[in-house]
Backbone and ligand atoms as CSV (ligand in chain L), in Angstrom:
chain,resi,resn,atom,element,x,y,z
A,1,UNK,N,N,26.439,166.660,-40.747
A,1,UNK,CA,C,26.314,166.561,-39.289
A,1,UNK,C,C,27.662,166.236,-38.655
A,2,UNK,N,N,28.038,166.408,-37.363
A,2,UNK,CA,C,28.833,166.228,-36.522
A,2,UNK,C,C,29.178,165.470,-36.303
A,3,UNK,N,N,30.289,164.376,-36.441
A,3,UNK,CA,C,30.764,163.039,-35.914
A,3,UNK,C,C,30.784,162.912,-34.379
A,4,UNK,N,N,30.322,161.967,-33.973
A,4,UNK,CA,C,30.016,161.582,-32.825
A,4,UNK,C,C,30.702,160.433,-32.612
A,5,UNK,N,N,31.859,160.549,-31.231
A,5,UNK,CA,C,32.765,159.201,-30.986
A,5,UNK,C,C,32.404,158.481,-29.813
A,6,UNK,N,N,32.943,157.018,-30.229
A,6,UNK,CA,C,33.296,156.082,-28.954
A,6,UNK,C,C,34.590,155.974,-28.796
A,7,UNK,N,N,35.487,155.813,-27.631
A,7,UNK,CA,C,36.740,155.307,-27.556
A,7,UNK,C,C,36.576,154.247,-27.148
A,8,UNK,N,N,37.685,153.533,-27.507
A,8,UNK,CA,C,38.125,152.332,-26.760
A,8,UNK,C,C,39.111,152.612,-25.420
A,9,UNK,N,N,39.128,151.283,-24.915
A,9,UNK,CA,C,40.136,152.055,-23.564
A,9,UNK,C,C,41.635,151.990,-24.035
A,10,UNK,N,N,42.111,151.404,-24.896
A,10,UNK,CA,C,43.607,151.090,-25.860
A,10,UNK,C,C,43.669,152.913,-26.434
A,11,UNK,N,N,42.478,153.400,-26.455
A,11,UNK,CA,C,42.911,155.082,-27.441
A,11,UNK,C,C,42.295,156.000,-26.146
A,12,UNK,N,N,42.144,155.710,-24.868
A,12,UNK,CA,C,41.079,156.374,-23.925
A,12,UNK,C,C,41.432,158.009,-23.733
A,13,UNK,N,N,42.571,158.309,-23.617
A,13,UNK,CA,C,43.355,159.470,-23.288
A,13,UNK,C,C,42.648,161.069,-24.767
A,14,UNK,N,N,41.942,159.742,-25.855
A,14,UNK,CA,C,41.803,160.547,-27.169
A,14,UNK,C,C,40.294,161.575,-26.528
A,15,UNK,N,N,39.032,160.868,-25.496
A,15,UNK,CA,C,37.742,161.264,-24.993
A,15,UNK,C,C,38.055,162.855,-24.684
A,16,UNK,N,N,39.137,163.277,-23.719
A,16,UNK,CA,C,39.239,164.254,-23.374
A,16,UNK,C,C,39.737,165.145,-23.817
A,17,UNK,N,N,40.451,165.226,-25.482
A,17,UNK,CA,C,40.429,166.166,-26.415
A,17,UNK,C,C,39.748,165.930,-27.393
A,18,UNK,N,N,38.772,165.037,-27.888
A,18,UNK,CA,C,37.580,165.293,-28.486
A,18,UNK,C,C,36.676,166.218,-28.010
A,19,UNK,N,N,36.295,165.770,-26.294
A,19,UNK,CA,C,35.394,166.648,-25.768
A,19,UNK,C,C,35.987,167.863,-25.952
A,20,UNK,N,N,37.482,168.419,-26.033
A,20,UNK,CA,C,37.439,169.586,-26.253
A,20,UNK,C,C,37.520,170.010,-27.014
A,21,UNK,N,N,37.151,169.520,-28.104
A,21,UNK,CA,C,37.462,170.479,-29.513
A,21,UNK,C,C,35.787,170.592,-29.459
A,22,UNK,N,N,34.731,170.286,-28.895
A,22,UNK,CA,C,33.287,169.936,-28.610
A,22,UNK,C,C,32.837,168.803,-29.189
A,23,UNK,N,N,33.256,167.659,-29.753
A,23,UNK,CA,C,32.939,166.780,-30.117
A,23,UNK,C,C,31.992,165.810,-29.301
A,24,UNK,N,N,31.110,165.459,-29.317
A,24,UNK,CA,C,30.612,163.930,-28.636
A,24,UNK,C,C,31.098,163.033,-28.264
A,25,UNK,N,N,31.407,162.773,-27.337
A,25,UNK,CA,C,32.414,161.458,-26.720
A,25,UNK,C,C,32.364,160.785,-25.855
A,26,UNK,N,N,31.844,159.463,-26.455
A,26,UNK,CA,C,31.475,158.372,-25.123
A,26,UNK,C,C,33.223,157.740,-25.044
A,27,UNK,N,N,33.100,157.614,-23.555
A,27,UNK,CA,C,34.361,156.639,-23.236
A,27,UNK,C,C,33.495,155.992,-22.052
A,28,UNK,N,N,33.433,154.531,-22.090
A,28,UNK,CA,C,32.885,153.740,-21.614
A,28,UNK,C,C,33.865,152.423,-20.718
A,29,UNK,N,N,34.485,152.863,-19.907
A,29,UNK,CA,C,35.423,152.682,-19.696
A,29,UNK,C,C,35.338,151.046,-19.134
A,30,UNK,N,N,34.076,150.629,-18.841
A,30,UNK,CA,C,34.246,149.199,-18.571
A,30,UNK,C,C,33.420,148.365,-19.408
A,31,UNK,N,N,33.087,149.121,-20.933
A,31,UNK,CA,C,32.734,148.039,-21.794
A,31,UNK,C,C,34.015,147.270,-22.744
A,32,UNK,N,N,33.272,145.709,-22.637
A,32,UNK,CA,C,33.934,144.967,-23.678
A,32,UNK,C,C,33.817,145.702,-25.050
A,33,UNK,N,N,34.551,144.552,-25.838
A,33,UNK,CA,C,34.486,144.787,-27.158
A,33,UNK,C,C,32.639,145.069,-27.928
A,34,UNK,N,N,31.731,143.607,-27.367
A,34,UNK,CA,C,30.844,143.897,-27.948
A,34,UNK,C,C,30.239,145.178,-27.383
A,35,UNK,N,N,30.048,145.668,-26.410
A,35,UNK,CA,C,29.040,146.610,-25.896
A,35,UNK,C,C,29.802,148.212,-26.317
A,36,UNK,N,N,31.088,147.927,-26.826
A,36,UNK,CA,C,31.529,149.084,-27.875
A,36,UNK,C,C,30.827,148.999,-28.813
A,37,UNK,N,N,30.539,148.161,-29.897
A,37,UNK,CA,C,30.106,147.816,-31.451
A,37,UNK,C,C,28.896,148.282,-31.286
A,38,UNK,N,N,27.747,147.723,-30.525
A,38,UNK,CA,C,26.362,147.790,-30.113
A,38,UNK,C,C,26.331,149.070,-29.977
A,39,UNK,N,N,27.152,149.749,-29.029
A,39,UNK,CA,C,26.718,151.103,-28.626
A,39,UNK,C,C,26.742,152.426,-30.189
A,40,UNK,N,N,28.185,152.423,-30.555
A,40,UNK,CA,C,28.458,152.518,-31.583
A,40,UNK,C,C,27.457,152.623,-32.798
A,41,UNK,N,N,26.720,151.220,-32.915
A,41,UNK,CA,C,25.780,151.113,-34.425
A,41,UNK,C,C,24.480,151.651,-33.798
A,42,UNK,N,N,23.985,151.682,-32.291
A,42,UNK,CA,C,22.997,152.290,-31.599
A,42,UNK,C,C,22.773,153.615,-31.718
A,43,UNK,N,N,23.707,154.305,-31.530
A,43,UNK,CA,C,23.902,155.699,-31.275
A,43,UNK,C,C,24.871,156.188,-32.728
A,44,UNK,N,N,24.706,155.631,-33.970
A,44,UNK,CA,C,25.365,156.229,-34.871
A,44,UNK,C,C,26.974,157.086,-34.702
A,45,UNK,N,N,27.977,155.897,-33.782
A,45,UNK,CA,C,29.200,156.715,-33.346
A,45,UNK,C,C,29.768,155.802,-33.978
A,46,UNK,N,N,31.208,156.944,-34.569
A,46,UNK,CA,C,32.533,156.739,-35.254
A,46,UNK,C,C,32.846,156.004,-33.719
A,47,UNK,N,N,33.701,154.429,-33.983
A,47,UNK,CA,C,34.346,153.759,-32.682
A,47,UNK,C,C,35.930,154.206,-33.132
A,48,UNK,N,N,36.806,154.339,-31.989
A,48,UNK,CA,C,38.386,154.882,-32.397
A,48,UNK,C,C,38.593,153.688,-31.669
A,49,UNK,N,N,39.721,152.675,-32.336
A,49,UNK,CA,C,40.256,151.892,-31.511
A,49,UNK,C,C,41.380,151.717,-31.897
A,50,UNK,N,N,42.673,150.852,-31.270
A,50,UNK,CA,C,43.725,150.309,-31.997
A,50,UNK,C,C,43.454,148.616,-31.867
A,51,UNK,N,N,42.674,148.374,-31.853
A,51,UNK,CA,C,42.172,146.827,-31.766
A,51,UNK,C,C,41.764,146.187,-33.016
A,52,UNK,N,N,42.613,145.621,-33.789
A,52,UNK,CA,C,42.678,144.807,-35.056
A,52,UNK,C,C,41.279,144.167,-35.406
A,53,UNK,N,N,40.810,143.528,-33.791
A,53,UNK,CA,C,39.689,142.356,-34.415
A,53,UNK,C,C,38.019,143.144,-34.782
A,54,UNK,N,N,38.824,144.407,-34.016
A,54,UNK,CA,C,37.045,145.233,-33.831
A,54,UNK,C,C,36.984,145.778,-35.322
A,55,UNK,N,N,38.232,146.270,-36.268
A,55,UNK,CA,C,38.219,146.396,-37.699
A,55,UNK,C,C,37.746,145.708,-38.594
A,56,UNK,N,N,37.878,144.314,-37.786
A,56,UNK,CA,C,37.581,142.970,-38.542
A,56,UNK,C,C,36.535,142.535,-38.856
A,57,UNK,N,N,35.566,142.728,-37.740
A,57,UNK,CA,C,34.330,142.392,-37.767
A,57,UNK,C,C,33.319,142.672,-38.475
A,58,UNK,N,N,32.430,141.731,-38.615
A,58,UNK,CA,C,31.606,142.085,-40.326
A,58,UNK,C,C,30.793,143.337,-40.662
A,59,UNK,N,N,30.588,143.452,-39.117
A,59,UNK,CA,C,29.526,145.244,-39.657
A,59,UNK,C,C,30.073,146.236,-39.831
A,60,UNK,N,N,31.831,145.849,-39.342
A,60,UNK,CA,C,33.014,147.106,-40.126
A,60,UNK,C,C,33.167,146.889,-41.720
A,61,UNK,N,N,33.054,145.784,-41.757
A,61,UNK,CA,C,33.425,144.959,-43.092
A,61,UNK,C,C,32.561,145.841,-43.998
A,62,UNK,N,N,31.204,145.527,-43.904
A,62,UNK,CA,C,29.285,145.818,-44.588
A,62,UNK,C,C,29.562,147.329,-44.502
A,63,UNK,N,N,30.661,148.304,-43.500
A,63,UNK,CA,C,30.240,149.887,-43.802
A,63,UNK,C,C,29.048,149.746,-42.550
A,64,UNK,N,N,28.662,149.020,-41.811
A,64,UNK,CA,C,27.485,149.458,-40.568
A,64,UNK,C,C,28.141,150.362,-39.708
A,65,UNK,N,N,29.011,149.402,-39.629
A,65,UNK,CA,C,30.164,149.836,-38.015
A,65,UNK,C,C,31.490,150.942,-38.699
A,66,UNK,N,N,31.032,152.150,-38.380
A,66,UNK,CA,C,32.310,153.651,-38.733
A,66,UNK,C,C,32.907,153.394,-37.300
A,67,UNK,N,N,34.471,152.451,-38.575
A,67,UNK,CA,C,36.032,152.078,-37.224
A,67,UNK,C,C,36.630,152.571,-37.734
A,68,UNK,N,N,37.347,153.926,-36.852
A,68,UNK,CA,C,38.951,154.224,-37.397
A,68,UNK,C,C,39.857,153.567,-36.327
A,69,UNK,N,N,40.714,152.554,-37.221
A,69,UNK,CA,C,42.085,151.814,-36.851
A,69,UNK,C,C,43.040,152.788,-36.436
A,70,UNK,N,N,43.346,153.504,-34.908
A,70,UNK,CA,C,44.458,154.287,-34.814
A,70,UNK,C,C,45.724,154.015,-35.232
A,71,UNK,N,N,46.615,153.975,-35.950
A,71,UNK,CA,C,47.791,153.593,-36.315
A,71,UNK,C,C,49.157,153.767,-35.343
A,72,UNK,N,N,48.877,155.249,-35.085
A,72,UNK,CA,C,49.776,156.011,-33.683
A,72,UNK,C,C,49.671,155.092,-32.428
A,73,UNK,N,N,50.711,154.853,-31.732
A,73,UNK,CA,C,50.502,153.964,-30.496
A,73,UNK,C,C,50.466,155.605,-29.637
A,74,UNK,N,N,50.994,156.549,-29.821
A,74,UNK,CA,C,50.733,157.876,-28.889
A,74,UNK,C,C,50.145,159.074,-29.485
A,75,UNK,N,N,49.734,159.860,-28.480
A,75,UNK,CA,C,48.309,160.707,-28.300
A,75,UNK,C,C,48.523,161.558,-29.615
A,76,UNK,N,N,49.506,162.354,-29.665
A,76,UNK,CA,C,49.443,163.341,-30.388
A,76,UNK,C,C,49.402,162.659,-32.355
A,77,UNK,N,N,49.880,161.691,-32.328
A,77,UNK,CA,C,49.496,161.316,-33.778
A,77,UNK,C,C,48.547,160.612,-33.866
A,78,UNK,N,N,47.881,160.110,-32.633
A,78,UNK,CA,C,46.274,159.516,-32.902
A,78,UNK,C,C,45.238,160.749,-33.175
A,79,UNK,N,N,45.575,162.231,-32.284
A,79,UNK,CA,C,44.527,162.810,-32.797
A,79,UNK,C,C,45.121,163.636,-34.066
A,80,UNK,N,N,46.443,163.542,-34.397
A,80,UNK,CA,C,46.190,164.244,-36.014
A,80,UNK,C,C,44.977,163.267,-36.886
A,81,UNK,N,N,45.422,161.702,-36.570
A,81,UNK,CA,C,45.135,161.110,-37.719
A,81,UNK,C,C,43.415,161.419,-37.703
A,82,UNK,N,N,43.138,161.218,-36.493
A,82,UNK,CA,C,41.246,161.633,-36.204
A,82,UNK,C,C,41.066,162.998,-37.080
A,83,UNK,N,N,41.685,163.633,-36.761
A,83,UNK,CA,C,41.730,165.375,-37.248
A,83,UNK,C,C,41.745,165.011,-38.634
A,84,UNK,N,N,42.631,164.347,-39.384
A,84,UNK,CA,C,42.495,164.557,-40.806
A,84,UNK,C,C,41.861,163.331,-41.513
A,85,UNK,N,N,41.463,162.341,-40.456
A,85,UNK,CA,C,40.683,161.416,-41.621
A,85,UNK,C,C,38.940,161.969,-41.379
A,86,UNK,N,N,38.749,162.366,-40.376
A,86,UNK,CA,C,37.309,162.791,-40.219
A,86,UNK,C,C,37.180,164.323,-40.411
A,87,UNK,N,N,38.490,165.061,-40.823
A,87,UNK,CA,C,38.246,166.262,-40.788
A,87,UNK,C,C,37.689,166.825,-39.970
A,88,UNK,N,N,37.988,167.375,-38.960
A,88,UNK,CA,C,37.742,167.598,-37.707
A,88,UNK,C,C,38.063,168.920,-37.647
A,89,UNK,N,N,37.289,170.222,-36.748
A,89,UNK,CA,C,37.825,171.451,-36.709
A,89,UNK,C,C,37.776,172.002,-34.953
A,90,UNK,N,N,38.053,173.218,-34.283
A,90,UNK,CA,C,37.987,173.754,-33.218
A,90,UNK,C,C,36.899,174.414,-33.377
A,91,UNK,N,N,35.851,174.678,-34.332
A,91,UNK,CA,C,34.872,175.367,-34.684
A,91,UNK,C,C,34.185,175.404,-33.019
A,92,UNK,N,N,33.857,174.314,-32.552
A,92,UNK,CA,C,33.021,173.877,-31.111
A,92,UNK,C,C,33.395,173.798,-30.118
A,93,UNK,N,N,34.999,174.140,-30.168
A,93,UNK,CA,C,35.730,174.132,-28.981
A,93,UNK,C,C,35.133,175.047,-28.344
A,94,UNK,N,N,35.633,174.311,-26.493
A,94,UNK,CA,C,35.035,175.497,-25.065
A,94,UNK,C,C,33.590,175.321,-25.278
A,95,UNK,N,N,33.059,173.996,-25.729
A,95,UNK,CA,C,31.209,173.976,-24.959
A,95,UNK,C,C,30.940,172.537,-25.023
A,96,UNK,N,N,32.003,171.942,-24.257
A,96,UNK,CA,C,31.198,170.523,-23.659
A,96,UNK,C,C,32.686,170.056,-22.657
A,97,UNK,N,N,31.961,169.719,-21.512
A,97,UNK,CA,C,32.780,169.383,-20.377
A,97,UNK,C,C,33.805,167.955,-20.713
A,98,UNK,N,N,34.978,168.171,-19.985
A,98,UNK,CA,C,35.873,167.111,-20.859
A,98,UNK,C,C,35.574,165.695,-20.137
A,99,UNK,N,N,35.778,166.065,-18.643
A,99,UNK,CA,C,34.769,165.075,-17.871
A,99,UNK,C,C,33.621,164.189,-18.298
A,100,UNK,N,N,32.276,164.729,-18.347
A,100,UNK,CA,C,31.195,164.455,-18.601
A,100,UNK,C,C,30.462,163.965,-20.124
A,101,UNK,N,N,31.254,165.174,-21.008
A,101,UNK,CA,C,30.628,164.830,-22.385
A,101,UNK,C,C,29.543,165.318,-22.283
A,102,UNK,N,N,28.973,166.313,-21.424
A,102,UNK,CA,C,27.747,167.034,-21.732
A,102,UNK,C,C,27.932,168.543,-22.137
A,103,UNK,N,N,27.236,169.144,-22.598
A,103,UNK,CA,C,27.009,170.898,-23.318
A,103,UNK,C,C,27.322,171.593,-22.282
A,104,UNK,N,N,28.136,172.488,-21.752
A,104,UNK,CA,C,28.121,173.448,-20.825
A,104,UNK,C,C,27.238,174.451,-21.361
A,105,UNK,N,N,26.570,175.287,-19.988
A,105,UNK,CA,C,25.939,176.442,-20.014
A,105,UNK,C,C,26.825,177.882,-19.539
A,106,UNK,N,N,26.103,178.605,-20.358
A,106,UNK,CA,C,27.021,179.929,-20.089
A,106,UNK,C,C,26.473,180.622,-18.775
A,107,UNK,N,N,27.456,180.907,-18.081
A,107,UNK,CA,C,26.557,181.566,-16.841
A,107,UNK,C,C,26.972,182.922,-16.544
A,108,UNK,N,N,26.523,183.457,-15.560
A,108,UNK,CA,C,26.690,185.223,-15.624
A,108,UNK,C,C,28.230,185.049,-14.628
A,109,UNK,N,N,28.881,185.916,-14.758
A,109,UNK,CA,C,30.118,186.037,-13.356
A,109,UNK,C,C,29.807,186.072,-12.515
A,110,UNK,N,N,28.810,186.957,-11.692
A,110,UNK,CA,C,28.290,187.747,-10.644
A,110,UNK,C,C,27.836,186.251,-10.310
A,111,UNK,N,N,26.931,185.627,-10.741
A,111,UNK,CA,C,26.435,183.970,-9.927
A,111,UNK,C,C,27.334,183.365,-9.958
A,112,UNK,N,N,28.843,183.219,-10.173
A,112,UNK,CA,C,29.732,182.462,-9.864
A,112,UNK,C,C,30.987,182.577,-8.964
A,113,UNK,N,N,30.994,184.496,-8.939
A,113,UNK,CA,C,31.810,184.798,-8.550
A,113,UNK,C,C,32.760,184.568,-7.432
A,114,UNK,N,N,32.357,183.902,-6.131
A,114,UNK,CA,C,32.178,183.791,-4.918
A,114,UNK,C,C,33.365,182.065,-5.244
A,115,UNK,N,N,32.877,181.556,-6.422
A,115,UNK,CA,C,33.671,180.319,-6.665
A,115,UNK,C,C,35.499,180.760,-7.129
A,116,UNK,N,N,35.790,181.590,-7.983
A,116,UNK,CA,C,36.597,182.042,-8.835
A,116,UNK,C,C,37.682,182.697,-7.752
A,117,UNK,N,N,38.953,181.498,-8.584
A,117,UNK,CA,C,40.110,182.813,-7.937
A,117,UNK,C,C,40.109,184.031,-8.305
A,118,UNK,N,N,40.789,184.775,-7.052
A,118,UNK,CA,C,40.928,186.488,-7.399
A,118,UNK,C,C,41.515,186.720,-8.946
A,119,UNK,N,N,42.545,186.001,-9.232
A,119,UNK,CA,C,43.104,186.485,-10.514
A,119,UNK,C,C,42.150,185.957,-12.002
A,120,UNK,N,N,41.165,185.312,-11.817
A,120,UNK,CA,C,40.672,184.757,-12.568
A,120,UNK,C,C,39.143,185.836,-12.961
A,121,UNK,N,N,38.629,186.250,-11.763
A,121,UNK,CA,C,37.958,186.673,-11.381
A,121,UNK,C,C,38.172,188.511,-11.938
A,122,UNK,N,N,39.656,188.646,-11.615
A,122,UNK,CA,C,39.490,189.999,-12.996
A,122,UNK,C,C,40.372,189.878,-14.237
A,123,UNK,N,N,40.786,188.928,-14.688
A,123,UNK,CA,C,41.009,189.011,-15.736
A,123,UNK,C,C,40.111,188.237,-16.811
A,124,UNK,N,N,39.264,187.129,-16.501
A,124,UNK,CA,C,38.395,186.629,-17.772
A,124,UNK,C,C,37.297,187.088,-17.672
A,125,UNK,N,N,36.092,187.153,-18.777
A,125,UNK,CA,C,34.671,187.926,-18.149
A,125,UNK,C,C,33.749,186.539,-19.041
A,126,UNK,N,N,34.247,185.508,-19.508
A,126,UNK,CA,C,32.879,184.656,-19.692
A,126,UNK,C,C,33.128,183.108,-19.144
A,127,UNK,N,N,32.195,182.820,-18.702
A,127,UNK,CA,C,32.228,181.372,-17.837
A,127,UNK,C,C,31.347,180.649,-18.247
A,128,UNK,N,N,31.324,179.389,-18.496
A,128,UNK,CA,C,30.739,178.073,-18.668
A,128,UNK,C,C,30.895,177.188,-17.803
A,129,UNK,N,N,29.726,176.807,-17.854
A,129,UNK,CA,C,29.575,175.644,-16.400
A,129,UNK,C,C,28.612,174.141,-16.888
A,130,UNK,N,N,29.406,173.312,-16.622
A,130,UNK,CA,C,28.614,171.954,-16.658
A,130,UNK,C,C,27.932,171.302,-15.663
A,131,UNK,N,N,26.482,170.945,-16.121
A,131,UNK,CA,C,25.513,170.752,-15.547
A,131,UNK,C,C,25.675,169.886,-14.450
A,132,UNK,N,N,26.436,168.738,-14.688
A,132,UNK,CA,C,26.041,167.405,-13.894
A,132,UNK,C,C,27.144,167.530,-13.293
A,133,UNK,N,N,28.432,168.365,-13.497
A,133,UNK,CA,C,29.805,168.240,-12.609
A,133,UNK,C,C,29.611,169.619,-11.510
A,134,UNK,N,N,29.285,170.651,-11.984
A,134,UNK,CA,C,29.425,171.671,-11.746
A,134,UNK,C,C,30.411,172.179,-11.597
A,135,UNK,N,N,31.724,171.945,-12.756
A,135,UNK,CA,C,33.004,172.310,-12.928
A,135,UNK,C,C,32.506,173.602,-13.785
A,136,UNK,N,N,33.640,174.609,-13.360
A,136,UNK,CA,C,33.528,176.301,-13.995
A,136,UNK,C,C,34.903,175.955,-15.037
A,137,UNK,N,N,34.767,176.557,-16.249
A,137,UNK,CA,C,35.289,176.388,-17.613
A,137,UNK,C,C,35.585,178.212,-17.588
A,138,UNK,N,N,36.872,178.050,-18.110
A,138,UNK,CA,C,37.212,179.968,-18.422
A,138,UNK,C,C,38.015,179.712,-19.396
A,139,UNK,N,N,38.448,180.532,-20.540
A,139,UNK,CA,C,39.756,180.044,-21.416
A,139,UNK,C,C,41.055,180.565,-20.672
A,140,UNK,N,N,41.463,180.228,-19.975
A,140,UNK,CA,C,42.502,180.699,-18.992
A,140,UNK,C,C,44.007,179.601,-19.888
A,141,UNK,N,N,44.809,179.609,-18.832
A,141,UNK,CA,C,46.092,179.695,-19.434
A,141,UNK,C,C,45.553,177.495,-19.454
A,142,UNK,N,N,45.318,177.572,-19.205
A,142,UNK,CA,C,45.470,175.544,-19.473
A,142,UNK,C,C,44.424,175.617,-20.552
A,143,UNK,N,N,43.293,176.425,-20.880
A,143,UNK,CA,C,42.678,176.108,-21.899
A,143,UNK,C,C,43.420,176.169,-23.115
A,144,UNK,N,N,44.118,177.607,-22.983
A,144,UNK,CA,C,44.906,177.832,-24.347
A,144,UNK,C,C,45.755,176.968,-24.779
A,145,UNK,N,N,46.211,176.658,-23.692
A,145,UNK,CA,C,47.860,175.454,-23.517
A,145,UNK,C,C,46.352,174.148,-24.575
A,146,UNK,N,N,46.140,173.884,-24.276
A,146,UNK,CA,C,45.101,172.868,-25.037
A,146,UNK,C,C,44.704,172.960,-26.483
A,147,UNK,N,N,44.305,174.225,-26.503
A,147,UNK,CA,C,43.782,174.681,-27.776
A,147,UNK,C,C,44.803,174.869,-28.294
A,148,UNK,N,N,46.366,175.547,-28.170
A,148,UNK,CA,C,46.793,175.640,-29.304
A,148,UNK,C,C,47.734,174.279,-29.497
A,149,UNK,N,N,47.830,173.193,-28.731
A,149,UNK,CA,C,47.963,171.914,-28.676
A,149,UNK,C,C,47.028,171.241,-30.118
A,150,UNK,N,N,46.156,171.488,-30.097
A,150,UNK,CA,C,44.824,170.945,-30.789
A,150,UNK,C,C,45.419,171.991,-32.028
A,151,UNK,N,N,45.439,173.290,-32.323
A,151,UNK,CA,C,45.979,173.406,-32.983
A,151,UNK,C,C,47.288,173.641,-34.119
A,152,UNK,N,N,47.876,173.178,-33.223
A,152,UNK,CA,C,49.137,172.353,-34.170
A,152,UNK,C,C,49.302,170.955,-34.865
A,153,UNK,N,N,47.746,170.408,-34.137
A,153,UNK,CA,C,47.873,169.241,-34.157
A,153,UNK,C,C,46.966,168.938,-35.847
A,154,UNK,N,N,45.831,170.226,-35.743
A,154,UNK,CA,C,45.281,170.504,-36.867
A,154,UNK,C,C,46.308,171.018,-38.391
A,155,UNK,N,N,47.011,171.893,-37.896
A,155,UNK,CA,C,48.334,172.780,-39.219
A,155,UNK,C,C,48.952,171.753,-39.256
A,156,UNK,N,N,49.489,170.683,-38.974
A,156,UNK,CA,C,50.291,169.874,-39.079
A,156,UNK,C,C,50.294,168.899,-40.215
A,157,UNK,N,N,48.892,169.037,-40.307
A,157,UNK,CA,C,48.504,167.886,-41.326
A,157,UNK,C,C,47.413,168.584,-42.121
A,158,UNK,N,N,47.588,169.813,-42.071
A,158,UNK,CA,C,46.449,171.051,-43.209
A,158,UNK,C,C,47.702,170.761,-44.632
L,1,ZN,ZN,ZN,31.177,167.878,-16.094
């Protein structure tokens, strides 16, 4: 099955390229320490933190609590290390909003069209849309800029 994350707010910047590789990703941005752990052993989520004491604690200790200790104080070697200690792939990338953390739906052009810049509008032909934002998703030039971000970040450490 799919690893499913929490961030901490010390790794927060990590939520919005999890969500895009499609990963699960709570970022909970005004919980303490405990209502990370709780949520975490609740909802069966890997917690990412760089916070020593949350490693410490006994249900990390017992194997309850799945903590990866970020080592990287910056982005790009926190998500190699995610990428290669959980083995992580782009398999799911482009279907969950980076915002929200929910599944986008695929929608037709023609029902969106009216939203879409002109140049967007003839050069991509599939769109995804998230439910609760109603942000429109295209692989356009910032997606790619992302994805192949994500993947260098993957070859790097293959
Ligand atoms: Zn959204």
């Amino acid at each position: 099955m799919e690893p499913k994350f929490i961030v901490d707010l010390n790794v927060g910047r990590l939520a919005k390229w999890l969500r895009a590789m499609g990963y699960d990703t709570l970022f909970p941005e005004e919980a303490g320490d405990n209502q990370l752990v709780r949520l975490a052993l609740l909802e069966n989520r890997v917690l990412l933190t760089r916070d020593q004491g949350i490693v410490q604690r006994r249900a990390a200790r017992l194997g309850q609590l799945k903590v990866v200790w970020l080592v990287s104080t910056d982005l790009a070697g926190q998500l190699q290390q995610v990428v290669r200690d959980l083995q992580l792939n782009l398999d799911g990338g482009f279907s969950r909003c980076v915002r929200c953390n929910v599944t986008l739906d695929l929608v037709a052009k023609e029902d969106v069209a009216h939203r879409l810049p002109p140049y967007v509008y003839q050069t991509q032909t599939q769109f995804m849309e998230c439910g609760q934002c109603q942000r429109l998703y295209w692989r356009g030039t910032h997606w790619v800029h992302m994805m192949s971000k994500l993947d260098r970040a993957c070859l790097r450490i293959a």
